[in-house]
C-alpha positions as CSV (number, residue, x, y, z in Angstrom):
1,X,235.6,228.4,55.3
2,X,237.7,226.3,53.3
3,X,240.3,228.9,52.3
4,X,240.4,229.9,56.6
5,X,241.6,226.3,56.6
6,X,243.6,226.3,54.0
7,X,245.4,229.7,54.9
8,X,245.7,229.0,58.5
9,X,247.5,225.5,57.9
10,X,249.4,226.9,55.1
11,X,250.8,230.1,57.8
12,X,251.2,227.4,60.7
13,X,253.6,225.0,57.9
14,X,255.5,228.2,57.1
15,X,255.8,229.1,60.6
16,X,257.4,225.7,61.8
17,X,259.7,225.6,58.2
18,X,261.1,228.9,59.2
19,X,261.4,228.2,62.7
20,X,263.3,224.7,61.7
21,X,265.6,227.4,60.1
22,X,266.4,228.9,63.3
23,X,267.8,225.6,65.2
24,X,270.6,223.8,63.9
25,X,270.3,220.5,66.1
26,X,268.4,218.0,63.8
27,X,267.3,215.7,66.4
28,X,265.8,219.2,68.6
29,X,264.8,220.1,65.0
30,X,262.5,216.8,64.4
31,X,261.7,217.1,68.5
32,X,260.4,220.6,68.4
33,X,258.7,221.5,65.2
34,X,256.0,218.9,66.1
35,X,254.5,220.3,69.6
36,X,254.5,223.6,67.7
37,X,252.5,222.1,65.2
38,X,250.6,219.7,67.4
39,X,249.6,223.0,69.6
40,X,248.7,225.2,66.8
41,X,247.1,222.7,64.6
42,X,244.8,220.5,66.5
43,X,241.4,221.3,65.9
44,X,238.3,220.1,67.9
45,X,234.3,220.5,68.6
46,X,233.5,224.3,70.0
47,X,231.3,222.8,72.1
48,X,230.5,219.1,73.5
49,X,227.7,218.1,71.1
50,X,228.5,220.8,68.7
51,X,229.3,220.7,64.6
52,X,231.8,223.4,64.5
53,X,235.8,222.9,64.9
54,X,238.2,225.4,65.9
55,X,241.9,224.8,67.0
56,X,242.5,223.6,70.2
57,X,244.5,226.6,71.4
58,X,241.8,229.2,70.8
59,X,239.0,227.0,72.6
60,X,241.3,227.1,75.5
61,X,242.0,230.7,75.8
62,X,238.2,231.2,75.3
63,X,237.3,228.7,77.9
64,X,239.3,230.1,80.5
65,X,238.3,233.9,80.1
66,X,234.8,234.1,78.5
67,X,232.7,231.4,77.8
68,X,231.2,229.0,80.0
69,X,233.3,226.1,81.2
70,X,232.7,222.8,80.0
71,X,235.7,221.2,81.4
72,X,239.6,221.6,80.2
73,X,240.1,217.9,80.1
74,X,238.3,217.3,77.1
75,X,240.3,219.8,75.3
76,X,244.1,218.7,77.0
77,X,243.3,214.8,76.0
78,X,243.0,215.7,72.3
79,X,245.5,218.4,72.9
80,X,247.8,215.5,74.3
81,X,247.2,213.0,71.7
82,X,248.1,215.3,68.6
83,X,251.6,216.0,70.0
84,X,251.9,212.4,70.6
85,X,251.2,211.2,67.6
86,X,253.2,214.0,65.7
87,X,256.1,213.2,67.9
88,X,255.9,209.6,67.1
89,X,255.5,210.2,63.6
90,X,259.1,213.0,63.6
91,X,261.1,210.2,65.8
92,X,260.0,207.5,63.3
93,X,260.9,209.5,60.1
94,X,264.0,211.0,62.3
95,X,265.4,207.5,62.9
96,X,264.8,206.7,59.5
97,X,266.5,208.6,57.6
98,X,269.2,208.3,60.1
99,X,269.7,204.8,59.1
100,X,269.4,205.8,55.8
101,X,271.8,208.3,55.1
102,X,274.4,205.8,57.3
103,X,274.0,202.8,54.7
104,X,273.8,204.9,51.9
């Protein structure tokens, strides 16, 4: 299971590198790459109660077609909170080495 893991993150990093290839605005660059990656790469619980993870994405595709609902809202709040956070990480480390790269 760990090499799943391990492969899937390492696909999802090349993904967004070569896709940050593709876009020459920096500030879209640091803007976008991180709701790829926050879509792709959030993982949570199967099921409510359960021990097993998937990505978010997958559970929600499954949800609404064939398994039994259990309620969207407890996958779009994690969903929500990834891209949040990776956003604020990428406009922190974007306005960084803005001011960086000006004093230097």
């Amino acid at each position: 299971m760990i090499f799943f893991w391990f492969f899937y993150y390492l696909g999802l990093i090349l993904t967004c590198y070569s896709l940050s290839k593709f876009i020459d605005n920096k500030f879209i660059r640091f803007f976008f790459i991180p709701i790829i990656l926050g879509i792709f790469g959030a993982l949570w619980f199967i099921e409510p109660g359960g021990n097993e993870i998937a990505p978010i994405i997958s559970i929600l595709f499954l949800e609404s077609s064939i398994l039994e609902s259990n309620g969207l809202s407890r996958l779009i709040r994690p969903l929500i909170s990834f891209i949040f956070l990776l956003e604020l990480i990428s406009l922190i480390y974007y306005f960084y080495t803005k001011k960086m790269f000006k004093n230097g």
